[in-house]
mmCIF file of the N, C-alpha and C atoms, coordinates in Angstrom:
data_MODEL
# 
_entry.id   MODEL 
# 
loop_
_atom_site.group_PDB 
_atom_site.id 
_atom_site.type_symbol 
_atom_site.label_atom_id 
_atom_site.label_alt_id 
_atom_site.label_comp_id 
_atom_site.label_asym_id 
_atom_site.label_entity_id 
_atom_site.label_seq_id 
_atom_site.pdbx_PDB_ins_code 
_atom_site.Cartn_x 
_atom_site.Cartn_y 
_atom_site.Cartn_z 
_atom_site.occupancy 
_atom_site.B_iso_or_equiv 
_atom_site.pdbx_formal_charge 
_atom_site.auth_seq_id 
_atom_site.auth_comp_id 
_atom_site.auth_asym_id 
_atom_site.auth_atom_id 
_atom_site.pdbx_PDB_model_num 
ATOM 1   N N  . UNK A 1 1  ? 93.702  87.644 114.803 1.00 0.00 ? 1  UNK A N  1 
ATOM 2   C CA . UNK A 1 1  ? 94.052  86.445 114.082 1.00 0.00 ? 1  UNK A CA 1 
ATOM 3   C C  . UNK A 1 1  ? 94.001  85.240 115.012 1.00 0.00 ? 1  UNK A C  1 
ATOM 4   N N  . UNK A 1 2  ? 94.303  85.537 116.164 1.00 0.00 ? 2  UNK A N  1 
ATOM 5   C CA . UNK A 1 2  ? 94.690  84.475 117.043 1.00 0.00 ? 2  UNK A CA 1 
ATOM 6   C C  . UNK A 1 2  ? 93.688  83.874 117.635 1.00 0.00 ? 2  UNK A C  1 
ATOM 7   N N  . UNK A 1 3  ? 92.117  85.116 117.642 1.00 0.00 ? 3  UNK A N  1 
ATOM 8   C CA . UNK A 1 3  ? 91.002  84.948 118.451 1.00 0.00 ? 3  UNK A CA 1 
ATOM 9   C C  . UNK A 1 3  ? 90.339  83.708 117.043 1.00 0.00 ? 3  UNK A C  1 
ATOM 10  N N  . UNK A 1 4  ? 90.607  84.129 115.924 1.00 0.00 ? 4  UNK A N  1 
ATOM 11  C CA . UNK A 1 4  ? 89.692  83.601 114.859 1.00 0.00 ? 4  UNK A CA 1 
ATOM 12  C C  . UNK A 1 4  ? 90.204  81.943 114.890 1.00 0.00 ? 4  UNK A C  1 
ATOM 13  N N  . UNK A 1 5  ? 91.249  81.445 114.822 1.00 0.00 ? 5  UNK A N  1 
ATOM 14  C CA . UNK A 1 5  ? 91.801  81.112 115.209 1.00 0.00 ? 5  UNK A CA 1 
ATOM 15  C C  . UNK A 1 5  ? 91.285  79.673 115.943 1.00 0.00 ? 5  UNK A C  1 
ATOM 16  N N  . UNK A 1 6  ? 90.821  80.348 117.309 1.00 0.00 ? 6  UNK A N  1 
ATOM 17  C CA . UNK A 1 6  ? 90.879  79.667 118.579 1.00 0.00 ? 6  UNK A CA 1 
ATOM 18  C C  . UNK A 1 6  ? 89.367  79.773 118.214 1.00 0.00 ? 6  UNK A C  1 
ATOM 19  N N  . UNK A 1 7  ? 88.480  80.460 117.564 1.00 0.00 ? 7  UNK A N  1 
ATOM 20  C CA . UNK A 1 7  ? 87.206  79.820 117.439 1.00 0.00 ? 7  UNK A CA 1 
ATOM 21  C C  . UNK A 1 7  ? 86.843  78.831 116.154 1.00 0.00 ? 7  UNK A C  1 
ATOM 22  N N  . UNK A 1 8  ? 87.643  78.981 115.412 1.00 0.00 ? 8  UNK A N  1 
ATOM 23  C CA . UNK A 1 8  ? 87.453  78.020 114.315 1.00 0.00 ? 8  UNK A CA 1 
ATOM 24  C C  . UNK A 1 8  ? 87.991  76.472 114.283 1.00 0.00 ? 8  UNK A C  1 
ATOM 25  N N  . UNK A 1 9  ? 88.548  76.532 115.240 1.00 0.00 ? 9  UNK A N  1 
ATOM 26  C CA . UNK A 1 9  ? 89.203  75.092 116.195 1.00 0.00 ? 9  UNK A CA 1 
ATOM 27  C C  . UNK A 1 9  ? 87.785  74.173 116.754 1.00 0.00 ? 9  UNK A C  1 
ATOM 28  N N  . UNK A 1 10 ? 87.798  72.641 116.274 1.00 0.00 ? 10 UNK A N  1 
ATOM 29  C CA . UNK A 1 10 ? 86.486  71.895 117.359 1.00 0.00 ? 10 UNK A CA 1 
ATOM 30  C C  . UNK A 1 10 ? 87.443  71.659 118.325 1.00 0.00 ? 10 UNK A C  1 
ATOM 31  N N  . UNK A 1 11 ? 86.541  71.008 119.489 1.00 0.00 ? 11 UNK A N  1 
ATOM 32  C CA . UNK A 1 11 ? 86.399  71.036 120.922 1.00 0.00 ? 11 UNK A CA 1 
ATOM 33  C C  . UNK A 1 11 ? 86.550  71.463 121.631 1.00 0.00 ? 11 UNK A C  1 
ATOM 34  N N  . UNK A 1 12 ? 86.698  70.708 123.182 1.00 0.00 ? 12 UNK A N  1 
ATOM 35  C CA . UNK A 1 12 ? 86.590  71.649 124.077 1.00 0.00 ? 12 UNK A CA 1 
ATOM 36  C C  . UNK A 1 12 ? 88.471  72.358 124.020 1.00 0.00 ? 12 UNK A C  1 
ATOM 37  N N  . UNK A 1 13 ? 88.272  73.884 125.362 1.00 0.00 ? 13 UNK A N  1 
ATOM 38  C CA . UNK A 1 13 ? 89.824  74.445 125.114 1.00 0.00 ? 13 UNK A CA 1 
ATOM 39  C C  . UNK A 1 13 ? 91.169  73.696 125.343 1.00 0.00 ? 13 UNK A C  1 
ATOM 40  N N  . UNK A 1 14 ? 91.210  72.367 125.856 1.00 0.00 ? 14 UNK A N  1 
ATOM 41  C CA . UNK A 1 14 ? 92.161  71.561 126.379 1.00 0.00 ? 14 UNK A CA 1 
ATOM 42  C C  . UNK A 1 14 ? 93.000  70.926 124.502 1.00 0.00 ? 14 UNK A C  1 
ATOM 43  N N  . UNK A 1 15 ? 91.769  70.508 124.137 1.00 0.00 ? 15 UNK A N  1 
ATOM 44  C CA . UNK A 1 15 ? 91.888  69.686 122.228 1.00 0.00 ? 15 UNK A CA 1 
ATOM 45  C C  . UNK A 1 15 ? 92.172  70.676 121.802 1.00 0.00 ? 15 UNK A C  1 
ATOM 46  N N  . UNK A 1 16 ? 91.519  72.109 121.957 1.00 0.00 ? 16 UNK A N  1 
ATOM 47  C CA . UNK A 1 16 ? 92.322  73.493 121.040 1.00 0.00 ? 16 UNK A CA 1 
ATOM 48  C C  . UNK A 1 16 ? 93.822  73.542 121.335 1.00 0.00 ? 16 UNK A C  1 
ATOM 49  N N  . UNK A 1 17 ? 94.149  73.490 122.616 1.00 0.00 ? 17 UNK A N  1 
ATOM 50  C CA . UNK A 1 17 ? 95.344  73.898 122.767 1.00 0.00 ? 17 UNK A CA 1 
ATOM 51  C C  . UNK A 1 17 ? 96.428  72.647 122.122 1.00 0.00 ? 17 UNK A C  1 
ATOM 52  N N  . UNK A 1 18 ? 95.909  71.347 122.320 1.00 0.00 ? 18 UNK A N  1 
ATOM 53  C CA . UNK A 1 18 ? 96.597  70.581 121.600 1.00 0.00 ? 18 UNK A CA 1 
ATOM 54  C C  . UNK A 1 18 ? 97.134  70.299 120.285 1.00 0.00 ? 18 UNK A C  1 
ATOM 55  N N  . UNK A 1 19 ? 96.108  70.566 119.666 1.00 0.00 ? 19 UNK A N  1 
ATOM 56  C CA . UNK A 1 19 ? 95.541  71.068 118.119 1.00 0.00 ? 19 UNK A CA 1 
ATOM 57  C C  . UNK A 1 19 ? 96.770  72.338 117.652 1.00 0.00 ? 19 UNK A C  1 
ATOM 58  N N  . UNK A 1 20 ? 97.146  73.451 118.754 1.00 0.00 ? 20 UNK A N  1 
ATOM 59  C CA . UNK A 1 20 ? 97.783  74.539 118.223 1.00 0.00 ? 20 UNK A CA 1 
ATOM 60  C C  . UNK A 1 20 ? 99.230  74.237 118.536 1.00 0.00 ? 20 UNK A C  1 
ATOM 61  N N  . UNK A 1 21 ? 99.609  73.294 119.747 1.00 0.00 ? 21 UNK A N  1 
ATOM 62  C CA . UNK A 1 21 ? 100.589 73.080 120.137 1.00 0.00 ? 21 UNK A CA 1 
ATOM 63  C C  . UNK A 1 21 ? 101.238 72.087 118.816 1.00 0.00 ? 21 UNK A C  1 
ATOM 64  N N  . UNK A 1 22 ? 100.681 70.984 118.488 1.00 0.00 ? 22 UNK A N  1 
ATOM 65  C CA . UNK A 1 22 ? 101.358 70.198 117.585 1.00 0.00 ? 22 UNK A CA 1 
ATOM 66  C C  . UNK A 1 22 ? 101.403 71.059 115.832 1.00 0.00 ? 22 UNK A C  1 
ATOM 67  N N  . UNK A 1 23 ? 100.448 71.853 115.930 1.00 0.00 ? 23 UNK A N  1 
ATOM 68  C CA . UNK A 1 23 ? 100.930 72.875 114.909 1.00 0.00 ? 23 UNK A CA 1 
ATOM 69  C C  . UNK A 1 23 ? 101.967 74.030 114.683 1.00 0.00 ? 23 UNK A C  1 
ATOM 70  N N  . UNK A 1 24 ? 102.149 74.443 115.614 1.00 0.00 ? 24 UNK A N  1 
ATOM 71  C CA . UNK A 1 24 ? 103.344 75.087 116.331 1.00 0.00 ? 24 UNK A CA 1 
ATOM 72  C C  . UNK A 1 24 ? 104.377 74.684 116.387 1.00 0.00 ? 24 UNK A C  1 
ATOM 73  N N  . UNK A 1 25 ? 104.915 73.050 116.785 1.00 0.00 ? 25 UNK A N  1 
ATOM 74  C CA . UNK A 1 25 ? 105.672 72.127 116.669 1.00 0.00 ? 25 UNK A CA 1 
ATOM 75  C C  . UNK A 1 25 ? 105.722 72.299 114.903 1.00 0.00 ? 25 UNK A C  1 
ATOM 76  N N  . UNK A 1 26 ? 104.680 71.528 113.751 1.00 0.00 ? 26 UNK A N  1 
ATOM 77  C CA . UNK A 1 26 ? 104.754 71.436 112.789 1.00 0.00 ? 26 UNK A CA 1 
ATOM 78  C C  . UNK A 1 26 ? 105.667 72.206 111.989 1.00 0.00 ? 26 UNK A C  1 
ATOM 79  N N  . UNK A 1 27 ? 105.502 73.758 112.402 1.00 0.00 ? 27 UNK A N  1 
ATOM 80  C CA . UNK A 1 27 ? 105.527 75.038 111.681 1.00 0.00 ? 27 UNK A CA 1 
ATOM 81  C C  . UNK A 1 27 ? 107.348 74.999 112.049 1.00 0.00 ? 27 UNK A C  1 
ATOM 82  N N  . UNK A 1 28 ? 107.777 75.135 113.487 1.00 0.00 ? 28 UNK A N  1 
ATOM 83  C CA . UNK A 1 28 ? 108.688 75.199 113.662 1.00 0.00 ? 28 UNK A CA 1 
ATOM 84  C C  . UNK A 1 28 ? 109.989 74.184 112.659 1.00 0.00 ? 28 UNK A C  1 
ATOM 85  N N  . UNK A 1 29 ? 109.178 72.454 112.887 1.00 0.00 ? 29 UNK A N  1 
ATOM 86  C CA . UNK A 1 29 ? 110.008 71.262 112.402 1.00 0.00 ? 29 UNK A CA 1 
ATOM 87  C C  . UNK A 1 29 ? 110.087 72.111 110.904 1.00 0.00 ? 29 UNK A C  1 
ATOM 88  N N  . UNK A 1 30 ? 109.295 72.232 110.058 1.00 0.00 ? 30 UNK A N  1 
ATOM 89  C CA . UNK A 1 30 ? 109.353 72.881 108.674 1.00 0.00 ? 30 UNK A CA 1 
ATOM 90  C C  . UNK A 1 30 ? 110.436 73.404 108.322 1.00 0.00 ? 30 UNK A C  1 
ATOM 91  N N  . UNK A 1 31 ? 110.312 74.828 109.600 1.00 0.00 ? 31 UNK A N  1 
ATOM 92  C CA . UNK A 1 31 ? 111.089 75.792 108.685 1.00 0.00 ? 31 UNK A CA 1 
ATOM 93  C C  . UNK A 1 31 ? 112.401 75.674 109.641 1.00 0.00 ? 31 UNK A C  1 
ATOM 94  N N  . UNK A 1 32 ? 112.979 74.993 110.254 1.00 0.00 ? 32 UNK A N  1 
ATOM 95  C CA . UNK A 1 32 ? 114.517 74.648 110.561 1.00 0.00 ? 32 UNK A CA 1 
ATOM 96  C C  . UNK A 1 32 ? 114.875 72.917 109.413 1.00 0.00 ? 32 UNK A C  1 
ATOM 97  N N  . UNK A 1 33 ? 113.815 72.295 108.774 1.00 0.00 ? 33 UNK A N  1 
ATOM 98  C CA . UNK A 1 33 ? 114.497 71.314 108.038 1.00 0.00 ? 33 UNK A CA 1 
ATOM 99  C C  . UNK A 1 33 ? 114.360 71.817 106.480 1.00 0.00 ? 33 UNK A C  1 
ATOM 100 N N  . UNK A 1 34 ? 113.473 72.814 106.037 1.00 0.00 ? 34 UNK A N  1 
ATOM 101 C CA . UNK A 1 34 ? 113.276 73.767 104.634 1.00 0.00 ? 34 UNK A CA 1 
ATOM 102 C C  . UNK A 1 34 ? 113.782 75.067 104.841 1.00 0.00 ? 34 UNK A C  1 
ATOM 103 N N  . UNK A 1 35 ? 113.436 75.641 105.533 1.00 0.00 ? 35 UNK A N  1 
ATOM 104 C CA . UNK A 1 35 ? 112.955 76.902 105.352 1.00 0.00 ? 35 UNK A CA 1 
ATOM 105 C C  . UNK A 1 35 ? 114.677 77.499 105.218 1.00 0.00 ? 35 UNK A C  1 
ATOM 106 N N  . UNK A 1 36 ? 115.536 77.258 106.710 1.00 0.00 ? 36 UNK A N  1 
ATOM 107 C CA . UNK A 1 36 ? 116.666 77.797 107.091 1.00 0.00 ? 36 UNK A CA 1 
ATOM 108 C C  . UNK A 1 36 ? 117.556 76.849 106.253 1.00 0.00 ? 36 UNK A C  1 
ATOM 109 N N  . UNK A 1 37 ? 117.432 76.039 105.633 1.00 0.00 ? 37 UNK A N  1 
ATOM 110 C CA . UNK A 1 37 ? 118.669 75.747 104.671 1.00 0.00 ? 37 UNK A CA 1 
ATOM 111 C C  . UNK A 1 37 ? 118.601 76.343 103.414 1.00 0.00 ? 37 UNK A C  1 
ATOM 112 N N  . UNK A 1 38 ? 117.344 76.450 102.777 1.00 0.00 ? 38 UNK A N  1 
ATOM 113 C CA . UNK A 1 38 ? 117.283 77.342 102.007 1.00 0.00 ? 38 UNK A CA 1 
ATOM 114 C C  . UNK A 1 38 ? 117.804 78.828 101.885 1.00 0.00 ? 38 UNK A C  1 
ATOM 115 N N  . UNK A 1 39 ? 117.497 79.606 102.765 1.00 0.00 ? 39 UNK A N  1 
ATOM 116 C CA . UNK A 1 39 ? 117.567 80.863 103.159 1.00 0.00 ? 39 UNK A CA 1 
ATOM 117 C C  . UNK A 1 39 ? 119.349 80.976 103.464 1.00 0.00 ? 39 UNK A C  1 
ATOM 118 N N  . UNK A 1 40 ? 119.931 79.707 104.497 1.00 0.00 ? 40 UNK A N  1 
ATOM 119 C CA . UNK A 1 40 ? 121.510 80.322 104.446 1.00 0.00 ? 40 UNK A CA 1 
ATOM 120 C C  . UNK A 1 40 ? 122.434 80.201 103.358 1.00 0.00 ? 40 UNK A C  1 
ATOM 121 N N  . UNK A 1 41 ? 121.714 79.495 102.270 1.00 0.00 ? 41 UNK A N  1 
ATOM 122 C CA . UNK A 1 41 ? 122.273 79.586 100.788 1.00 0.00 ? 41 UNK A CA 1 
ATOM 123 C C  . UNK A 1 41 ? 122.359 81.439 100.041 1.00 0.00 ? 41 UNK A C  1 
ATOM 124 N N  . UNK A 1 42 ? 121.596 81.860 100.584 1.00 0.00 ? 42 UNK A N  1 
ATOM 125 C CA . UNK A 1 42 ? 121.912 83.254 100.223 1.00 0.00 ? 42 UNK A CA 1 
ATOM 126 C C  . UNK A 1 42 ? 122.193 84.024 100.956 1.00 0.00 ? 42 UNK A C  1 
ATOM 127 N N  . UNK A 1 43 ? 122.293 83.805 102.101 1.00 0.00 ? 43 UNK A N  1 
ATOM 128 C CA . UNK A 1 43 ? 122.794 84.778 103.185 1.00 0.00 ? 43 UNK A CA 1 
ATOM 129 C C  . UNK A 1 43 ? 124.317 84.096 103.539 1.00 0.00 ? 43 UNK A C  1 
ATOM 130 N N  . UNK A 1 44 ? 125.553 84.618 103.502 1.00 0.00 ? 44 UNK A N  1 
ATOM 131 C CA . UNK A 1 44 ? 126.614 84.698 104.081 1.00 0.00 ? 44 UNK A CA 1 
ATOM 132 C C  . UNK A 1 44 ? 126.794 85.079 105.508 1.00 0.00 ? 44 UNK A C  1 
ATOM 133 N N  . UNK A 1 45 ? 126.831 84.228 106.847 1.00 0.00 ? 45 UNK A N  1 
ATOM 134 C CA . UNK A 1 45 ? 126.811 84.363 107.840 1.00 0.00 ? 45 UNK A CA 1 
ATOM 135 C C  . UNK A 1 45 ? 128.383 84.419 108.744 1.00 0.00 ? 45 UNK A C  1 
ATOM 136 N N  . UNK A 1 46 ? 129.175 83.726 108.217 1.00 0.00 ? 46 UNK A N  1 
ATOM 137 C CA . UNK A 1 46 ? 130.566 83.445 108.173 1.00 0.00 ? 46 UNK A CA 1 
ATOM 138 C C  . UNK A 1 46 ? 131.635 84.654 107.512 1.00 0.00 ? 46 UNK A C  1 
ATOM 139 N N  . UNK A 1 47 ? 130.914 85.695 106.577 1.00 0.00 ? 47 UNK A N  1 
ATOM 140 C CA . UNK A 1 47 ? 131.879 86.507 106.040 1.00 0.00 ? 47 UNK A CA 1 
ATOM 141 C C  . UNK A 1 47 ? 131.682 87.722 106.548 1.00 0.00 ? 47 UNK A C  1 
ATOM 142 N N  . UNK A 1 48 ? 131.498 88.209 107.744 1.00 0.00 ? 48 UNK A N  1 
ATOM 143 C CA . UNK A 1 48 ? 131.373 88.870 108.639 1.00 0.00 ? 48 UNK A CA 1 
ATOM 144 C C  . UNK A 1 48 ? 132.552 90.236 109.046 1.00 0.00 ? 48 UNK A C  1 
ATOM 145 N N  . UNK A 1 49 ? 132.411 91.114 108.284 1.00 0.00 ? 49 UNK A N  1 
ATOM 146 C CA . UNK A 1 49 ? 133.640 92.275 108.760 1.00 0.00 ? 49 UNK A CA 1 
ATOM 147 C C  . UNK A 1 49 ? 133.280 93.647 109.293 1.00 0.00 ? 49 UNK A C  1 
ATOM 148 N N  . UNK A 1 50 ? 134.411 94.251 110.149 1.00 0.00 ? 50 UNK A N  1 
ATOM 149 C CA . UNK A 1 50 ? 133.439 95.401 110.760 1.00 0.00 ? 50 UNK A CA 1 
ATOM 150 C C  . UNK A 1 50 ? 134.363 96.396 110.644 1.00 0.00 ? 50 UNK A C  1 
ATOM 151 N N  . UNK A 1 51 ? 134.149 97.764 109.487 1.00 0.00 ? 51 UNK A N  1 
ATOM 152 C CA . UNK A 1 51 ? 134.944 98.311 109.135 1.00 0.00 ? 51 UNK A CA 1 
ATOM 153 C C  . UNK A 1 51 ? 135.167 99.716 109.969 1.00 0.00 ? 51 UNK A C  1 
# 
């Protein structure tokens, strides 16, 4: 996945890596301002017991 990836990217490998880095960034910003508020609405993290 990662090879396909890195060839379906233009320019040279310096713009690839830039290209994956600010997507990486993207992906991350997403899913801590959507993803994880969504998700701790159904998960109870706080009601925690150990029987």
């Amino acid at each position: 996945m990662y090879g396909a990836l890195w060839r379906v990217l233009p320019g040279p490998w310096w713009v690839r890596t830039l290209i994956l880095l600010v997507l990486a960034a993207a992906i991350v910003a997403v899913c801590f301002e959507w993803v994880f508020p969504w998700v701790s609405t159904y998960v109870s993290f706080n009601q925690n017991t150990v029987g």
